[in-house]
Structure formats: C-alpha cells, structure tokens
C-alpha positions as CSV (number, residue, x, y, z in Angstrom):
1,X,5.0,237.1,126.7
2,X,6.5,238.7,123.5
3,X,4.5,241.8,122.2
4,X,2.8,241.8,118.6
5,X,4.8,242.5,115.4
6,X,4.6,246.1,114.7
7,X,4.7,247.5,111.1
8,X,8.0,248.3,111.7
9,X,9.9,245.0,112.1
10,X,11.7,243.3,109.8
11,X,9.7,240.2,108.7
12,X,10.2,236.7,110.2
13,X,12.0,234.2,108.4
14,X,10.2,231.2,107.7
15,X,11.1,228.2,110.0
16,X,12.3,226.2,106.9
17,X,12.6,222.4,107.9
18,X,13.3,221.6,111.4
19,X,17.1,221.0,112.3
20,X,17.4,217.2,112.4
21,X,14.2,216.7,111.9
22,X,12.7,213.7,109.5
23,X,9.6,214.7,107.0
24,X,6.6,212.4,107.2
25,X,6.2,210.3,104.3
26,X,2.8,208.7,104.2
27,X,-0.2,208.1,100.9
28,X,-1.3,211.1,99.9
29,X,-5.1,211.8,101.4
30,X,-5.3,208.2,103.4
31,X,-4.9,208.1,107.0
32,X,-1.7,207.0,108.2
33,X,0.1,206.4,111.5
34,X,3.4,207.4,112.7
35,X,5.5,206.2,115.7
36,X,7.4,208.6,117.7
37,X,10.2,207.5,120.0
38,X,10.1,210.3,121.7
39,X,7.0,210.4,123.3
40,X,4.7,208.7,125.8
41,X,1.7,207.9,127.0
42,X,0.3,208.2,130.8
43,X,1.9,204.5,131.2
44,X,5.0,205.2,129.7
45,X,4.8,203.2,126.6
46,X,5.7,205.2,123.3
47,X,2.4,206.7,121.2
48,X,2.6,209.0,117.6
49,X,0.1,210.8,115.3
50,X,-2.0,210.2,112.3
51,X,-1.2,212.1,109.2
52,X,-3.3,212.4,106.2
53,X,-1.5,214.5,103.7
54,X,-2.4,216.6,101.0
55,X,-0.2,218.7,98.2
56,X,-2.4,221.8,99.7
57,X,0.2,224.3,101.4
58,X,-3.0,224.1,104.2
59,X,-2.1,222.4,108.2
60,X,-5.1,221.3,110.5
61,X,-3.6,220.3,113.6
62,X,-6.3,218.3,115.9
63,X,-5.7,217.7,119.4
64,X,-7.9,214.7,120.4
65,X,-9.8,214.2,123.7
66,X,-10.4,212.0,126.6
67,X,-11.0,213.3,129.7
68,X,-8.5,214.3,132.1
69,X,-7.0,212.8,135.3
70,X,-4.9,214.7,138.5
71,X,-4.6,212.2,141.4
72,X,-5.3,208.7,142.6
73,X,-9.1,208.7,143.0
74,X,-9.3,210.2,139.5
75,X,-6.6,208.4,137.6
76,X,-6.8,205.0,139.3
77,X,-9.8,204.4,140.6
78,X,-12.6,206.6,138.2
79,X,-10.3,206.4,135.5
80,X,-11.6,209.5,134.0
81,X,-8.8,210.4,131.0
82,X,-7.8,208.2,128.3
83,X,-5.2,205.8,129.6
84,X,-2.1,204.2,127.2
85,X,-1.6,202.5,125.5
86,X,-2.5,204.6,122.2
87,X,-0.5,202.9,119.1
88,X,-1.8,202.0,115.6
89,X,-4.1,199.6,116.8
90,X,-5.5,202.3,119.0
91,X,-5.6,204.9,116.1
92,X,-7.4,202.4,113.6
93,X,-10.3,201.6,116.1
94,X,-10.8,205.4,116.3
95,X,-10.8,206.1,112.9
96,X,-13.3,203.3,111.8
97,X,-15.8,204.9,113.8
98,X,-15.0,208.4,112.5
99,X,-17.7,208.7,109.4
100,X,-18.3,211.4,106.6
101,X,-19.5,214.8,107.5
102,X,-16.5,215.3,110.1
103,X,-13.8,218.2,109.6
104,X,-11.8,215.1,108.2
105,X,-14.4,214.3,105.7
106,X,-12.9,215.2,102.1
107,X,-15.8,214.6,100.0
108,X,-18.1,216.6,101.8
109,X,-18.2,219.7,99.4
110,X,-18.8,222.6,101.9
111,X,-16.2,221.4,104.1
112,X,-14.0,224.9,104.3
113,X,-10.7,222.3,105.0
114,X,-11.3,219.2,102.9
115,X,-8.4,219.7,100.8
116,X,-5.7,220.2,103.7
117,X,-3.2,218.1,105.2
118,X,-4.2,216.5,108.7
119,X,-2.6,215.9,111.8
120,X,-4.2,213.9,114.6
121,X,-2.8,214.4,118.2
122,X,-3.6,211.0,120.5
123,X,-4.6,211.6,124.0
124,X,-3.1,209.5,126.5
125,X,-1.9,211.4,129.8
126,X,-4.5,212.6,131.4
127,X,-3.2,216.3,131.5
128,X,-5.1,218.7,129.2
129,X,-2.0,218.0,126.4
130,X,0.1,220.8,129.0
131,X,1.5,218.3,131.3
132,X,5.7,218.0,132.1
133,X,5.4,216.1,135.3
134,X,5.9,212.3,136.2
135,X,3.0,212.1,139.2
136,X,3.4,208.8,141.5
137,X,-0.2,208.4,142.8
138,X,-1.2,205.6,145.6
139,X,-4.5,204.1,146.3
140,X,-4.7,201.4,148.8
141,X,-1.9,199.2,148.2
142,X,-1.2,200.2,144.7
143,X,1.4,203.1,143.7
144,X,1.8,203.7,140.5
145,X,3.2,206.6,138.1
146,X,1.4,208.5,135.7
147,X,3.2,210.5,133.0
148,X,1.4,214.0,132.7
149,X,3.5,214.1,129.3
150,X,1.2,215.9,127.0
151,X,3.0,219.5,126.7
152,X,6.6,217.1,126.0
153,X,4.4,214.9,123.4
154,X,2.8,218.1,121.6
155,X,6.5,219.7,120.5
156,X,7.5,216.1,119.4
157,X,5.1,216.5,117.1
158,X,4.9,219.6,115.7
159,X,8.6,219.7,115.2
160,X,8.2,216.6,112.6
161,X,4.9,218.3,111.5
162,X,7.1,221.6,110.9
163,X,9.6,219.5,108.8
164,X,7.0,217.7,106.8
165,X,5.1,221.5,105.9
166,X,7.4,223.9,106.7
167,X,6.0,226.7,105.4
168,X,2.2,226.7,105.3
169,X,-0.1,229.4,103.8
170,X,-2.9,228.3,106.6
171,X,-3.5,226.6,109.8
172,X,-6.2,225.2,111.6
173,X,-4.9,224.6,115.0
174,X,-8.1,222.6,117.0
175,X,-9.7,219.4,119.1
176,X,-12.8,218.9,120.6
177,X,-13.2,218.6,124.3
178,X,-10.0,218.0,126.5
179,X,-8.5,218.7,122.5
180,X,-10.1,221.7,122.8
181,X,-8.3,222.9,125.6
182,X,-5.2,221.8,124.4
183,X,-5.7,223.5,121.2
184,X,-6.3,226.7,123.0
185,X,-3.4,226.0,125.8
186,X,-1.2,224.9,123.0
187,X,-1.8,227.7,120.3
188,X,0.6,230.2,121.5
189,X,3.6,227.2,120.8
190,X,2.2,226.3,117.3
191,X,1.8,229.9,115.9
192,X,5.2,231.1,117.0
193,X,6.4,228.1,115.0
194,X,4.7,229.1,111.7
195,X,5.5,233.1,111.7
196,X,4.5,233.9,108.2
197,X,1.2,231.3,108.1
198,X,-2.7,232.8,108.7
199,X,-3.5,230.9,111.7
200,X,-7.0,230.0,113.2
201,X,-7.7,228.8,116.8
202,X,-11.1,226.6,116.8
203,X,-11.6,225.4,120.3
204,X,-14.3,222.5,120.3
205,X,-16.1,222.6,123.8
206,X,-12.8,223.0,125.8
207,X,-13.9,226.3,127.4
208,X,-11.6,228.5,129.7
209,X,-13.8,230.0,132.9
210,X,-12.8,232.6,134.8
211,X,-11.8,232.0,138.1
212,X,-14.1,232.4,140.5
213,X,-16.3,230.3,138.2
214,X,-14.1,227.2,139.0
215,X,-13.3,225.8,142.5
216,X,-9.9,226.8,143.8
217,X,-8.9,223.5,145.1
218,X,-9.8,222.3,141.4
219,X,-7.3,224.5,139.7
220,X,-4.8,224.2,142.1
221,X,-4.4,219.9,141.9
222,X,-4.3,220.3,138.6
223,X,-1.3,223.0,138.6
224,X,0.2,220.7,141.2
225,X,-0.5,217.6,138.8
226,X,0.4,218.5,135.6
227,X,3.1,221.3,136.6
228,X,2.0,223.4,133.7
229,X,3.7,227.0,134.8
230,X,5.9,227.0,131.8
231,X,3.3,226.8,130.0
232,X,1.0,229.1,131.3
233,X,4.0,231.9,132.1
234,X,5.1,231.8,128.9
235,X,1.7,232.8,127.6
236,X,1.0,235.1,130.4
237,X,1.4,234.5,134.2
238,X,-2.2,236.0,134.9
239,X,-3.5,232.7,133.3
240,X,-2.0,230.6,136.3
241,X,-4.5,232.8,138.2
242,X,-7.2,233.0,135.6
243,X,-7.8,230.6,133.1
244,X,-10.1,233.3,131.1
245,X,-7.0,235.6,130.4
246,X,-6.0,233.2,127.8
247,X,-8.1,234.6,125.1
248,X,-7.1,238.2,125.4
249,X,-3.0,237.5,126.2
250,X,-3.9,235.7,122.4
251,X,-5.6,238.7,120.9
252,X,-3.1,241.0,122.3
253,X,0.4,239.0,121.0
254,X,-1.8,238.0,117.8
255,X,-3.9,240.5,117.0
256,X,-5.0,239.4,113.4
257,X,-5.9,235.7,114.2
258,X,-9.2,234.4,114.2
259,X,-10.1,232.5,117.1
260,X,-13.5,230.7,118.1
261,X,-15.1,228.8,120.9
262,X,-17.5,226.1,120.8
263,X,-19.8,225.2,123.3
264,X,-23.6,224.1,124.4
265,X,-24.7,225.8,126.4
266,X,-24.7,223.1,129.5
267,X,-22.5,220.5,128.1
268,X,-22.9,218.0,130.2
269,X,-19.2,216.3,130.0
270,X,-17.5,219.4,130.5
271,X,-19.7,220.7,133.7
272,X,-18.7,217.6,135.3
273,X,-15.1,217.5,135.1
274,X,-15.2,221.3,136.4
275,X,-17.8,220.5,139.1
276,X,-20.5,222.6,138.3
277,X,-24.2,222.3,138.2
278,X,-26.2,222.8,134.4
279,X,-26.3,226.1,135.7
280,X,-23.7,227.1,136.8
281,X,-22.0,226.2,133.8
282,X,-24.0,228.0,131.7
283,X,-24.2,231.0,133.8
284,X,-19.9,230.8,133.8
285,X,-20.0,230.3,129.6
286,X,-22.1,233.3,129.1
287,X,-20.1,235.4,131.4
288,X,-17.2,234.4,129.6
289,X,-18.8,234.9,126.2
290,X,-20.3,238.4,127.1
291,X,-17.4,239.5,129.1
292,X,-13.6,238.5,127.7
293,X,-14.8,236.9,124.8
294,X,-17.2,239.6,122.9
295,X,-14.6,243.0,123.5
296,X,-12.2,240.6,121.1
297,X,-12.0,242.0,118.1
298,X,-11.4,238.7,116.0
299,X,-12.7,236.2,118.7
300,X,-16.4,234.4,118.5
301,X,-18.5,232.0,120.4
302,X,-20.5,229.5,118.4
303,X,-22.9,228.9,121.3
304,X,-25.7,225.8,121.0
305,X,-28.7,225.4,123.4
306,X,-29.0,222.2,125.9
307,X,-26.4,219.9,127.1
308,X,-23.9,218.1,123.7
309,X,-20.8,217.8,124.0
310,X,-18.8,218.3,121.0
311,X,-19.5,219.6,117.1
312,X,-16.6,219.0,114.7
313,X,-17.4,214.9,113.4
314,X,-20.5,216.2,112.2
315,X,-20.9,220.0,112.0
316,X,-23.7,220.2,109.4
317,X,-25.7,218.2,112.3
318,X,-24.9,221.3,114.6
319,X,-27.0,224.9,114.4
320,X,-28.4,227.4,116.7
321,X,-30.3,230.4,115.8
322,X,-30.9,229.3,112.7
323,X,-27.2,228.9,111.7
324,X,-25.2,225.8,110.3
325,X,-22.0,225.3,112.3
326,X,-20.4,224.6,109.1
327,X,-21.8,227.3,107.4
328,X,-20.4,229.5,110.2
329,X,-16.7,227.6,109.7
330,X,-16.9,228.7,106.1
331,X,-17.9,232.5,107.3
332,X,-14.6,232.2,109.9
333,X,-12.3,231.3,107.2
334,X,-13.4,233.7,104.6
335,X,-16.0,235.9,105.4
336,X,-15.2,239.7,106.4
337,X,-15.3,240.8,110.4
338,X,-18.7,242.2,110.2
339,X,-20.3,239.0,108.4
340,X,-18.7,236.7,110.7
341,X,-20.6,236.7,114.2
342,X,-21.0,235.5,117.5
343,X,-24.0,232.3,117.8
344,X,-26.0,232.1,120.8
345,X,-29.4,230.8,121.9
C-alpha cells in the first residue's frame, strides 16, 4: 500500500490516453455495447461493457451484480452468480427493464450524475469482479471450469475507459450488490488510474463485515476460489484477514475521497450469501457502521430499515429518517462535511 500524497510532492501527471489503447466511439447519451476480446465470462466466452457517453468531463463506473459462486454445489448445482454468456443480447434485455428514476436516468432533474458519461460493468464470473483463477469444479459426473475472471475483466475495461476519458474532473466509481463489492474491492485500481480526478466510492448493499462476523470456512473458499491476494495485498494485507479494514486502508491512502455505504438494515439477499440470520446481519452492519465506518472522516452509511436489497434504479423510492436517498446523493457530491451525514433507522 502506497502512503497518501503529501503537500510536498510533485503533482501526478495525468494518465493521458492509454498506451495502445482504442477510444470508444459510440452516440452521444444512448446506450451502447462494446465487445472486448480480451475478456471473459465464467464459461469462457468473450463479454464487454455498455457505454453511454456524454461531452461532460464526468465518469460513473458501475459494477453490476449477480450473485456470487466458489465451488461445485454453488456454481453448478444452486447456480447462485450470474453465469455467461453476457453479450449484447444480454445487455439489451437488462437495459429494457432498467426504467427512469435510476442513477442512469438523464431526465430526472435532481439526478446529481445525469449529465455524465456511463460505464456498465457485466457480471458473469461468479467472483465478486476480484477473481484471477481458472477453478475446475466436479459434481457427480460432470467437471467443468469456471473462470473466476472478474479482477482480469475489470482492468480490460478501465484501460479502454481511461483512453476514451482520460482525464476526468469527477468519478463515480459504484454497483449495487455483488457490484457493490466490486466497486469497493476495485476502487483502489480505478483511483490510482485517474490521479488528478475527485473520486467518489458509492457502494450499493455490497457491505464488508468484519471478521468474526463471517464464518471462517466462508472466507477462506472464497480466497481459495477466486485467488484474490493480489488484490487484497495490494490494498492492504490485513484485508485478507479482515474484510472491514478496507474502508480505513481507503481513508488512510485517500484521505479526501468521499466514500458511502448502502444498506437495509437486514437485506435479505446479502445475509444469505454470508450465512447469517436477519439478525445477525444487522447486528454485523451496525457494528461496522458505528465502529470502522463512523471514526472516517469522509466515509457515511446510508442505512434503510427492513430487509431490500438494493437503492440506485430508483433512489427517490428509497428514505430513512425522513431522508431521500437522492437527496442525500446530491448532499455527498456537493454538500460540506458537516451537512453531509450518516442515515440510520
């Protein structure tokens, strides 16, 4: 982990178009898709982003979800994560269901990023968007390999999406659910690549416990799985240990980025894939909240009561205590420390 820029070093270049890399080209503020050769999907079949690009000098980068998948019972028999194929036909499905009033919604007038370009990440290995391992899993009489691909996939993309806005004033780096963790897991790779940008982390109900609030045997298929350690050493070792220490090794390498989690407060999708009871869950997100989360100076919790899962396609339709989740987006982006607070029931 590289320590925070002091006062006294030079300033970083920007990264300037990526060596070898292509732009996107697409229709200004339409949704587009874009193959990439270079990456692949839990079935090994090639996959690629939607783009919906603006002239704003603005990036939201959303990692999408789909559950997540570590070994035979879970990735062939329950099927729990989002299998490939995900092409254009794949994308276009998706996106006709995908209505106003989302973070993608540019006519909605309070929307704080309606004006920005948009990435969307595809799901389709199963691994959190972290993965770098090629898993051969057998049930019965079948064998068959799953590519835990995602952390490979995600610098695909951003080098193109580096090329096409090289140097942005803002980004939104976020996804909802097994996005969300991505987002988080992933943020340390996108901000180093845009220095000189004002980056925000917005991590939809993808929340990191601490460790004792998962079960060990959990944590360690899915280390064994995905073989994430690059990944998690190269933001801090202590998060191979404990998930949790993700948000302040953030805070502490970037100390003047807003971050934010969202969450119910028993989200009922989530608590299952981490094997915990309604409360238990809760009991774990308000630890975390109260505990790593609150000493962060520039970190919040947008907490909701009961059991949802996810906010951002419809954030005007989300509130607790009396406060609009896209009223509090607007407050993240612009509003001063002290107006910009922590949500809980």
């Amino acid at each position: 982990m590289v320590a925070g820029t002091g006062c006294d070093k030079e300033p970083v270049e920007p990264p300037g178009e990526q060596p070898g890399e292509t732009p996107i080209s697409t229709p200004q503020r339409t949704w587009s898709w874009v193959d990439f050769s270079n990456s692949t999907c839990d079935e090994g079949t090639p996959t690629g982003l939607g783009a919906n690009l603006s002239d704003s000098k603005n990036l939201l980068i959303f990692f999408n979800g789909g559950g997540a998948c570590w070994d035979a019972v879970t990735c062939l028999q329950l099927n729990t994560s989002t299998h490939g194929p995900f092409t254009q036909t794949q994308f276009n499905a998706l996106f006709s269901g995908i209505g106003s009033g989302s973070i993608f919604d540019r006519q909605l007038a309070s929307n704080p990023y309606k004006d920005w370009s948009f990435f969307f990440l595809p799901y389709c290995t199963g691994d959190l968007h972290i993965g770098n391992a090629d898993a051969v899993y057998t049930s019965g009489s079948t064998s068959r390999t799953i590519r835990h691909k995602g952390r490979a996939n995600t610098e695909a993309f951003l080098a193109r999406i580096a090329a096409t806005v090289p140097n942005p004033e803002q980004v939104l780096v976020t996804g909802s659910s097994a996005g969300g963790f991505g987002a988080a897991l992933n943020y340390d790779l996108i901000r180093s690549t845009f220095p000189n940008a004002k980056v925000f982390l917005l991590d939809d109900s993808g929340p990191l416990f601490k460790s004792n609030a998962m079960s060990a045997n959990l944590r360690a298929a899915w280390a064994k799985a995905w073989n994430y350690d690059a990944v998690m050493d190269a933001l801090d070792p202590a998060v191979k240990a404990d998930y949790a220490a993700l948000y302040p090794a953030l805070a502490r390498k970037y100390p003047n980025d807003r971050m934010a989690l969202l969450s119910s407060a028993q989200d009922q999708t989530i608590r299952t894939y981490l094997q915990l009871s309604a409360t238990a869950f809760e009991t774990a997100l308000r630890d975390l909240d109260t505990t790593v989360l609150s000493p962060l100076p520039n970190t919040r919790a947008f907490i909701t009561p009961g059991q949802g899962h996810t906010m951002l396609l419809n954030p005007a339709s989300q509130s607790s205590q009396g406060v609009v989740l896209l009223d509090w987006l607007n407050q993240m982006q612009s509003a001063s420390d002290a107006d910009w607070r922590s949500v809980r029931p």
